[in-house]
N, C-alpha and C positions, 0 to 999 in steps of 0.2 A: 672067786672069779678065776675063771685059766686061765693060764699063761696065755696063749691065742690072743687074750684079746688086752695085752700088758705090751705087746710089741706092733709095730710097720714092718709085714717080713720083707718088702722089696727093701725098705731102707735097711734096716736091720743086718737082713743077709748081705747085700752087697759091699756096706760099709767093713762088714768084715771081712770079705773077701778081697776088694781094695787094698786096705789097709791091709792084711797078712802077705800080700803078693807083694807091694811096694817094699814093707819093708823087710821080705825076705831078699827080694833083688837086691836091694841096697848091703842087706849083710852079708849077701853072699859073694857080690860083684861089686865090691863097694867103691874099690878106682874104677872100671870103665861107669858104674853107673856115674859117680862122681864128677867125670872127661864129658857124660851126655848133655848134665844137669849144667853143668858149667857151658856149657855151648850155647844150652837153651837163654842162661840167664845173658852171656854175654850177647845175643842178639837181641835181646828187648832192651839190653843198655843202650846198642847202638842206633835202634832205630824205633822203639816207643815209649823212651822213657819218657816226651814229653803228653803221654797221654796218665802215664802214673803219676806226672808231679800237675796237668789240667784236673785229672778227675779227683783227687786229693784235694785241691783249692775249689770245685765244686761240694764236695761234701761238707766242707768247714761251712760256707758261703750260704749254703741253704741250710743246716742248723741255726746258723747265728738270725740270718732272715725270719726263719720260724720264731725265734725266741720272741725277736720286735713287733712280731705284726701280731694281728688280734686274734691269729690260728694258735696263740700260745695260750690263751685262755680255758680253751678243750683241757679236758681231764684226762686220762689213762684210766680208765672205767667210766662208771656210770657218773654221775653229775654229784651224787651224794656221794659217792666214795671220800673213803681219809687213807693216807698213807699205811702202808701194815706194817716201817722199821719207823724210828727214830733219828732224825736228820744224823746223831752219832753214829749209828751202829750201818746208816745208808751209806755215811761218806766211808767209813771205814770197810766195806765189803768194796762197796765203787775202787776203792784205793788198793786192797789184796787182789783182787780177780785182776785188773787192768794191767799193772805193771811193776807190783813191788815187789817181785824178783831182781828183774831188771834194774831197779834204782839199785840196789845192795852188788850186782853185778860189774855194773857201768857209772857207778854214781862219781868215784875215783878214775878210771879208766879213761873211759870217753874225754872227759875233759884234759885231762894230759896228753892223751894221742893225739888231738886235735892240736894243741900247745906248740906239744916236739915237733908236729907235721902238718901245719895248716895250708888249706888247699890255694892260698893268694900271697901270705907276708909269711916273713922273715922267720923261721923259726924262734921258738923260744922268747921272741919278744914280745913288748906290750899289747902289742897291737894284736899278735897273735893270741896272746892271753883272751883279751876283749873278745876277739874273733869265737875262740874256742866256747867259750861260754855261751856266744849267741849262737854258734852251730849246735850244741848239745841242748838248751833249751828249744831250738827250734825242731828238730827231731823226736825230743820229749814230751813235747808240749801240745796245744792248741790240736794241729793238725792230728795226732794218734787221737786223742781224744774226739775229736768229729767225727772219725772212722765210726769210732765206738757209737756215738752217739746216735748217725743214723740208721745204725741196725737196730739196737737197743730200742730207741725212739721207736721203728716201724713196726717192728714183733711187738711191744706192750699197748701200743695203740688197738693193732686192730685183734689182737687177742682178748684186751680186756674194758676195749668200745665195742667191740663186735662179735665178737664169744667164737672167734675164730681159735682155732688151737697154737700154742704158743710156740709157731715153726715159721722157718724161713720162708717158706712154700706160704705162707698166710700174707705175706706183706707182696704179692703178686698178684692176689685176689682184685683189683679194682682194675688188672691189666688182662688178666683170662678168665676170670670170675670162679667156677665149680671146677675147671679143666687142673686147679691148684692139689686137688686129690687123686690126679692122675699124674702119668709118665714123669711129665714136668716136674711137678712139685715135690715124688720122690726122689729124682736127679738135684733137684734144689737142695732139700734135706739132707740126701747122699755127702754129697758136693760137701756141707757144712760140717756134717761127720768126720768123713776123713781128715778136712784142714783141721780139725779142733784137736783131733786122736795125737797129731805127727805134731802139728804146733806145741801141745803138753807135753809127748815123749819128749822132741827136741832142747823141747827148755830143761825138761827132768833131766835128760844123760849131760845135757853141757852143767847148769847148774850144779850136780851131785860134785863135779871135779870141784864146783866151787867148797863145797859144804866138806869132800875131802884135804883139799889146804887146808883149811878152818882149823882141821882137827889136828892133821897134823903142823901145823904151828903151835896149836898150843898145848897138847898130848903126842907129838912127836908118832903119829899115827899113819902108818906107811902111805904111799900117793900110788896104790896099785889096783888096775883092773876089778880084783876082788875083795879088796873093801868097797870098791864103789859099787859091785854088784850088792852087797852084805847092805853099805846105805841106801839104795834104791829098794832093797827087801824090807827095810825096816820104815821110810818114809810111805811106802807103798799102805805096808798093815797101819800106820794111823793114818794116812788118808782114809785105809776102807773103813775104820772105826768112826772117824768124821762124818763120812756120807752117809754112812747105818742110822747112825744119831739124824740126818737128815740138814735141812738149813737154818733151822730157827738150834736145833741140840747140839751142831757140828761146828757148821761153816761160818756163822755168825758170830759165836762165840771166839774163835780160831782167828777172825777176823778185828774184834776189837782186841784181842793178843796182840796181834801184826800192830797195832797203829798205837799201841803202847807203847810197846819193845823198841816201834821207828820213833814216836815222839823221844825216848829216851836217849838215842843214840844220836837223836838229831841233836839234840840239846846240849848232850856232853860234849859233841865236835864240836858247838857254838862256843860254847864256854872255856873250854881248854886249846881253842884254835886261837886266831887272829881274830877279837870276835869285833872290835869296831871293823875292823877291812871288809870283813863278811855281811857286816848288816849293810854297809855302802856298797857294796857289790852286789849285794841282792835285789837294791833300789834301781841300783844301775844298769846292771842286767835285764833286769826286766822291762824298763824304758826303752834298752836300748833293742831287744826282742820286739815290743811292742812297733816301733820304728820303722826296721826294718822286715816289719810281716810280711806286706807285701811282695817287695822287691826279694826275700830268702821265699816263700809261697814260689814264685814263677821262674826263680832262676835255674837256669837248666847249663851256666857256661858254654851257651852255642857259640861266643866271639873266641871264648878260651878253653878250647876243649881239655874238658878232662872227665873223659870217660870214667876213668879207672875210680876216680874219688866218687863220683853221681853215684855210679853202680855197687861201690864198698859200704858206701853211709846213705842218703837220702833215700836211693831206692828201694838199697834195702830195709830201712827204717819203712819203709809206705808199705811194700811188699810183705812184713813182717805184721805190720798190724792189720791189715788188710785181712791176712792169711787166720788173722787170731779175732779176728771182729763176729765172727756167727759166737766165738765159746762167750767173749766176753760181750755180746751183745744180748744174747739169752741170758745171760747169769744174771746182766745187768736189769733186764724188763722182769725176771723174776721176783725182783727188790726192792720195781719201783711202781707197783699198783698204786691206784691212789694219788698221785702229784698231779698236778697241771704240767704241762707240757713245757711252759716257759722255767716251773721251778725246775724240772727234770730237766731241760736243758745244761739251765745255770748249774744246776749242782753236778752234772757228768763234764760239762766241760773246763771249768774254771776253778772249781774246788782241787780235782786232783792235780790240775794245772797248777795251780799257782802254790800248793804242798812240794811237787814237783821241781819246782821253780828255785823254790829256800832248798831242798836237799841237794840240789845240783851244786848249788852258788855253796855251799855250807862246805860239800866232799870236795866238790871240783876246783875251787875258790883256795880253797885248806890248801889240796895237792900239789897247785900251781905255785903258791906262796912258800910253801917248803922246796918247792924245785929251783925257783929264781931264786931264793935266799942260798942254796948250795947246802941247805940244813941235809938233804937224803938223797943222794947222788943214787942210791940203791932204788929207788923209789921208780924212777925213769927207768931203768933198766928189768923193774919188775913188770911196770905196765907193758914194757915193748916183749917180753919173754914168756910172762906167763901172766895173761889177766885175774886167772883166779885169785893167788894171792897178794893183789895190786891191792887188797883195802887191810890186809893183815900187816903189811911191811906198811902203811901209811899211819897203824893204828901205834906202833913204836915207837913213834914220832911223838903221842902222846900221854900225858898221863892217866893213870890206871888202866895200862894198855892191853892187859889180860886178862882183866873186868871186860873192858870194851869188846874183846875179838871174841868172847864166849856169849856175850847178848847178840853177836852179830852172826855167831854161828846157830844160838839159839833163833834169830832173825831168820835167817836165812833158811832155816830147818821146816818153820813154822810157815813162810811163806812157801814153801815147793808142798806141803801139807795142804794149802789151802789152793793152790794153782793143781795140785792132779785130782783130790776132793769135788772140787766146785766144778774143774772137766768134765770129773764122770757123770755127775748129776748131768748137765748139760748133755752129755751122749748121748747117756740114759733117756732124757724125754726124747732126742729129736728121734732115737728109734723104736723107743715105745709109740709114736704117734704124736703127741705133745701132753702126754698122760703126766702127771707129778704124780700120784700113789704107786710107785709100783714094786715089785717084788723085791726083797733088799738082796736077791742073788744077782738080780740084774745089775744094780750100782756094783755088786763085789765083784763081779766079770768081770764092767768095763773099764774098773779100777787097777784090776790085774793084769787085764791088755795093754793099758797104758805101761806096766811097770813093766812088763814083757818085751815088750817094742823099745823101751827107750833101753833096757841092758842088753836086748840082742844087739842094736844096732851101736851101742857102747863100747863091747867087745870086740864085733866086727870090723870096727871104725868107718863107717858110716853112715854116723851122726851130722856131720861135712856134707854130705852128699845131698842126706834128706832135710838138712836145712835151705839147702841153695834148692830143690824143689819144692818147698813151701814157698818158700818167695815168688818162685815163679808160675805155680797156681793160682798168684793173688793176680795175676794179670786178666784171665778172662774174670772171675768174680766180682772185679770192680764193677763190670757191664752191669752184672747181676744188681751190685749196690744203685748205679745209677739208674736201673729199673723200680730198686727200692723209693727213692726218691721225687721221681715223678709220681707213682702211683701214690702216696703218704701224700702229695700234696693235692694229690686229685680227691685223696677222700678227706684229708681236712678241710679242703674248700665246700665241699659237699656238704658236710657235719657243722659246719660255720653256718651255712647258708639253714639247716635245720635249726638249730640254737638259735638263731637271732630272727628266724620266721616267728618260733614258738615265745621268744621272752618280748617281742617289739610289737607284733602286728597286730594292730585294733579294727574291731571290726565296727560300723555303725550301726548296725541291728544290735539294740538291748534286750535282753532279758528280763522282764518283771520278777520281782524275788518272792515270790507267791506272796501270802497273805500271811508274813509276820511282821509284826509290830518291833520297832528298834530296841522296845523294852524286852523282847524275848530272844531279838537278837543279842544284847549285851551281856545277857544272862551265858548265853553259848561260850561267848569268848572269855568269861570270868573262871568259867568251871575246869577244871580238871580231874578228867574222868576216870577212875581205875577200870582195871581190865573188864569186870561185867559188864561195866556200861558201855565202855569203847564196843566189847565184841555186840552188844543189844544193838549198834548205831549197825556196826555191817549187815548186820542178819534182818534189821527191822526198817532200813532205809539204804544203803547203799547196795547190795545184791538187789532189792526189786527193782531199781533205778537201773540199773546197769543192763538186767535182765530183760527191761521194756527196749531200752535202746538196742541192744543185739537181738529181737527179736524183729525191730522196725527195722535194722541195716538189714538180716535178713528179708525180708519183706521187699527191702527195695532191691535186689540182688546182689548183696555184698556177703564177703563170705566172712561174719561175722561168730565168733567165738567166747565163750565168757569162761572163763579158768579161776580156779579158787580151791586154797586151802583154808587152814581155822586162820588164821591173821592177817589173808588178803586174798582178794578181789582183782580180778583184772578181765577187762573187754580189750579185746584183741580184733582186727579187722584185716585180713590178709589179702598183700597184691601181686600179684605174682611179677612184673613190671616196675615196681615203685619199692619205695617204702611203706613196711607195716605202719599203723597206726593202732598203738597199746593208750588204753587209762587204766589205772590201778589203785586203788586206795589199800595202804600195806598198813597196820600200828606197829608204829615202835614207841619203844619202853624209854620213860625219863626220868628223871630225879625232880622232885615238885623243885620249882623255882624257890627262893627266899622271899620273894615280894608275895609269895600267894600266902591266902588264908586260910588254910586246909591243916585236918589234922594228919592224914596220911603222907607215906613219904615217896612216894612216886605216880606217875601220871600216864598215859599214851593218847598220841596225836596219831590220828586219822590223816595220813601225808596220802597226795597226789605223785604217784609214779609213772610215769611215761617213759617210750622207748627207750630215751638216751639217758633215763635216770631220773632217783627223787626231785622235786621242784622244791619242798621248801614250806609248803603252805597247806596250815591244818583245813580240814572240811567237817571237822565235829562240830552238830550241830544242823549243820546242814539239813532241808528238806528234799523231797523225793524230786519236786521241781528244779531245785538248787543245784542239788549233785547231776542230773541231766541238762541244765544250762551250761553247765563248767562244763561238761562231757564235749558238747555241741562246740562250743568258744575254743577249746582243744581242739577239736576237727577240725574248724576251719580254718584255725592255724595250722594245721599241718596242713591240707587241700592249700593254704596260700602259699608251702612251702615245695610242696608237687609243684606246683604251676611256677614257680623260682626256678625251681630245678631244672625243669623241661621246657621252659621257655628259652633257652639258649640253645637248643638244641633243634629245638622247632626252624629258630628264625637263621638256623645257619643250615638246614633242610630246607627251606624255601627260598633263602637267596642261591640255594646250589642249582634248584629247578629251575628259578627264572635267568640264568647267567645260557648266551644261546649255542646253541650246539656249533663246533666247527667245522 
């Protein structure tokens, strides 16, 4: 296949030209762009931060809605589908791609600067402590995670409900329909490229200082420019060996490393910390989180202004995941074909949630408790000086503390492997088109550009500048999200209303089951047929059956089609206005049950597949009558599901006519 046709050249090309422009400005110019960037963010502090902290509490509010209501029962593919990871190896990619960088970064950090500096009480006191903890939990928690969710959610829906291509531009389809493979939807694509390029560098160039402390605390390994250029070369070649290997040989793998390496280090702070205060503070914390959701969700301090905190932490916190929700929203739909909707909810929002939650209370809990006790006076002065090595001087404090700072250097190493790795993929499809096979020079380029952008703008210093414009490109994209949103539920409701036309609605016209006897019916359902006889059943009874009724839809003026390879069969009936209406009888292969009587060791069932997926329900056996009755009772469940559909539509067209002219 060419290359031609492995790429989107409008996205492709201009995502690269974007991005080499930006962040040549920024290396070149990096104070005045920096003076620009900071103007830009301090005027959305001033005057829309309260549409960054509404549209935020709208995204949480409708995930959580979806999970409850009966639109959580929809699949992410067809009806039959099963999951393609292992709830292990799903929570553990969910938990690398999302944010655990970040925990190894901030996990120390955050909670002490909140401590020393809380935005209401008393420094350093208890109440501060308490505070501290519910502001880092609240930042870390629920709300990043809904971000995630509703992108994630709307790309794996209607890519793998709707065989749309697995791009931003696809979850706009119910709002502009075909116009999503125009201008638009490469601006959408574009849009999600660049954030995800500059979001990956940014974390790569800030993180590498972290992974250089590491080293030098415990190899006494210089803290200069050109090591960190030297770590960025060498993080860089095993990310591009990760992506080469692909998701299942690379990323996957890389990723239950990650939640080893955290289970490990989580465990030993448990154990060599405070570890009753920790397990009471974790209970407590998260109650007291829980609590106060609401009222931390909408507080904006409009009686007590303070700008300066909203704009340093919350905003940026929204702005931040916001700006990183297309990488980890694709990575995420990549890994969760297969689930129900309600599982995928729970498991992207509450799993890394509530992991998140003990690693906080475990570092931050630790931190605070060695700083009130007056154990590491150093400790507070590291957080306030240099954040990188805030978890290396915390780790001193314990024992085996040079065991510990080398897993968390190996930690740390493994996660920025799997956060530029699991980006390029992500880049990779949104400018191929939303292709997954494609050239592995592709992944190696855009693995390269990441590692190019984050040491240009390392050296140039930068990295400052092009972070506070990530943040503040998440402000028109939110729009974007809340377009997501509407439209996801406009086609859940739709696909609801098909599922529960198709599994509910009886009709009173019966069908006579021709002329067999119950004794030749019982016979059908006793046997299990190997492959001769299953393919004898397609070719000698379900093809002619299929073939009379697409020649009678024909006949009546439907534009009916009948599609078939060697193991299935499918009538298809095309509406240019509605929806298709598919029957298909596909075999698939089983392992003979225990309870049967057979000498052989596997079986295949004659299953009924319709548009939105397998149903469930073998038809071997069936006559040439039988399989056209089912055919028919299938139609007019969908025709009842037309007329659902478009009856709300009608009757809000006809009260629009009779309302009278002014």
């Amino acid at each position: 296949m060419s290359l031609a046709t492995k790429i989107n050249p409008p996205v492709f090309y201009s995502s690269l030209i974007i991005s080499l422009s930006i962040a040549l400005t920024a290396a070149l110019m990096p104070e005045r762009s920096g003076e620009m960037f900071n103007e830009v963010q301090s005027w959305l502090v001033t005057n829309v931060s309260w549409i960054y902290v509404l549209s935020v509490a709208i995204f949480l509010i409708f995930v959580v809605l979806i999970m409850f209501s009966r639109l959580g029962d929809i699949k992410l593919g067809p009806d039959h589908s099963e999951p393609d990871y292992t709830n292990t190896s799903w929570f553990a990619m969910l938990f690398s791609a999302g944010m655990g960088i970040g925990l190894m970064f901030f996990g120390v950090a955050e909670p002490v600067m909140h401590y020393l500096s809380p935005p209401v009480d008393d420094p350093a006191s208890i109440e501060a402590a308490k505070e501290a903890m519910r502001i880092t939990m609240f930042h870390w928690g629920l709300h990043a995670w809904g971000i995630y969710a509703v992108v994630a959610l709307s790309l794996a829906y209607f890519s793998y409900r709707h065989k749309l291509p697995l791009l931003p531009r696809s979850s706009l389809y119910p709002l502009i329909g075909d116009k999503i493979y125009g201008p638009i939807g490469h601006a959408t694509d574009t849009f999600a490229v660049v954030g995800t390029i500059f979001g990956v560098a940014t974390s790569l160039g800030f993180g590498v200082q972290q992974l250089n402390a590491g080293l030098n605390h415990l190899f006494d390994l210089p803290q200069t420019e050109w090591i960190q250029l030297a770590l960025i070369v060498v993080v860089i070649a095993l990310a591009t060996v990760s992506v080469v290997l692909g998701l299942d040989g690379g990323i996957k793998r890389l990723s239950n490393l990650n939640m080893f390496l955290a289970l490990l280090l989580l465990v030993a702070v448990l154990l060599f910390g405070p570890t009753e205060l920790l397990l009471q503070s974790y209970v407590q914390n998260t109650g007291t989180y829980m609590s106060e959701l609401v009222n931390s969700t909408f507080n904006l301090y409009a009686y007590d202004r303070k700008d300066d905190w909203i704009g340093g932490w919350t905003m940026l916190y929204w702005g931040w995941w916001v700006s990183w929700s297309p990488f980890v929203g694709i990575f995420i739909a990549r890994v969760s074909r297969g689930r129900t909707i309600r599982e995928f909810i729970i498991g992207v929002l509450f799993i890394p949630s509530g992991f998140t939650f003990l690693w906080m209370t475990v570092f931050g809990n630790t931190a605070i408790h060695m700083i009130a006790g007056d154990t590491l006076s150093t400790l507070a002065t590291a957080v306030n000086e240099d954040v990188a090595t805030a978890i290396f001087i915390f780790f001193e404090q314990l024992p085996l503390s040079s065991l510990m700072s080398f897993i968390a250097v190996l930690l740390i190493t493994t996660f920025f492997i799997t956060s530029a790795d699991s980006g390029a993929l992500v880049i990779d499809t949104l400018t191929a088109g939303g292709e997954i096979d494609t050239p592995v020079w592709q992944r190696i380029f855009w693995t390269s550009m990441i590692g190019f952008i984050a040491a240009a703008l390392l050296f140039a210093g930068g990295l400052s500048a092009l972070q506070t414009l990530t943040i503040a490109s998440a402000f028109p994209f939110m729009f974007v999200l809340l377009c997501f949103c509407y439209a996801l539920f406009k086609a859940l409701r739709h696909d609801f209303m098909l599922q529960t036309s198709v599994q509910n609605h009886n009709t009173s016209v019966q069908f006579s089951k021709a002329n067999i006897s119950w004794k030749e019916r019982l016979d059908s359902l006793l046997v299990h047929p190997m492959k001769p006889e299953a393919n004898d059943f397609i070719d000698g009874v379900v093809r002619p059956a299929l073939a009379q009724l697409a020649e009678q839809f024909s006949a009546n003026g439907l534009n009916a089609k009948l599609l078939e390879d060697e193991e299935r069969i499918r009538l298809t009936i095309y509406k240019e206005d509605a929806e298709n209406f598919a029957y298909g009888v596909r075999l698939r292969h089983f392992a003979l049950p225990s309870y049967a009587d057979e000498t052989h060791n596997d079986y295949y069932r004659a299953e009924v597949f319709l548009l939105q997926g397998g149903q469930q329900y073998d038809v071997f056996g069936y006559t040439e009558e039988q399989i056209i009755a089912d055919v028919i009772s299938q139609y007019e469940r969908h025709l009842h599901f037309l007329y659902l559909a478009s009856s709300e539509v009608l009757e809000h067209e006809y009260e629009v006519s009779q309302k009278p002219e002014s």
